[in-house]
N, C-alpha and C positions, 0 to 999 in steps of 0.2 A: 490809870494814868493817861488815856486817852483824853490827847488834847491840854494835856495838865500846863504847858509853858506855850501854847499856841498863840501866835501875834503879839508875845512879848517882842516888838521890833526895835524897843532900844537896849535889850540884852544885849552885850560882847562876848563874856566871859562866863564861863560856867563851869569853876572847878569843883574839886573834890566831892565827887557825886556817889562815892563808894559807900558812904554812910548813909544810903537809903534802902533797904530792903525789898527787893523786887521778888523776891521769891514765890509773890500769890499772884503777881501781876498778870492779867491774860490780853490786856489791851493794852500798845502803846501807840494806838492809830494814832497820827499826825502829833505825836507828843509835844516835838520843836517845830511844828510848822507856820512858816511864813515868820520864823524868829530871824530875820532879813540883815541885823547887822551882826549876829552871833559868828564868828571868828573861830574862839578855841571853845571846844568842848573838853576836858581831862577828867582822868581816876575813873571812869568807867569798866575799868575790870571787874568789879564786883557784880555787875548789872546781870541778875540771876535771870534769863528771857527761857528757861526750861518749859513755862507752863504757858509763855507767850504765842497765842494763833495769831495777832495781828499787828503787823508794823507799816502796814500799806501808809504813803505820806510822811512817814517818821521824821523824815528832814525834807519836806517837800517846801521849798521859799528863800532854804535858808543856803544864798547865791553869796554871801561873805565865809560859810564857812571854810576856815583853811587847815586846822587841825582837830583831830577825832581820838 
């Protein structure tokens, strides 16, 4: 998932994200980064990061967001 939604900058909204299986994930370097108008992120409880070594960057741009 490294990098997987990166300089998407006209994203706002990105709900219900529980319906993705992260459970093998070991990369989420810079997933959302520089996603600049991204606002609300939601439903992220699911987000299995047990096997995950890297988040360095993970929200590194994203200066709109206001909910996690």
């Amino acid at each position: 998932m490294k990098y997987m939604l990166s300089g998407c900058s006209s994203l706002t909204h990105l709900l219900g994200l529980s319906m993705i299986n992260t459970s093998r994930v070991t990369n989420m370097k810079g997933m959302f980064y520089n996603c600049s108008s991204l606002q609300e992120l939601k439903d992220i409880s699911e987000f299995d990061i047990s096997n995950v070594t890297d988040i360095s960057g993970m929200f590194g741009g994203c200066s709109s967001l206001l909910e996690l």
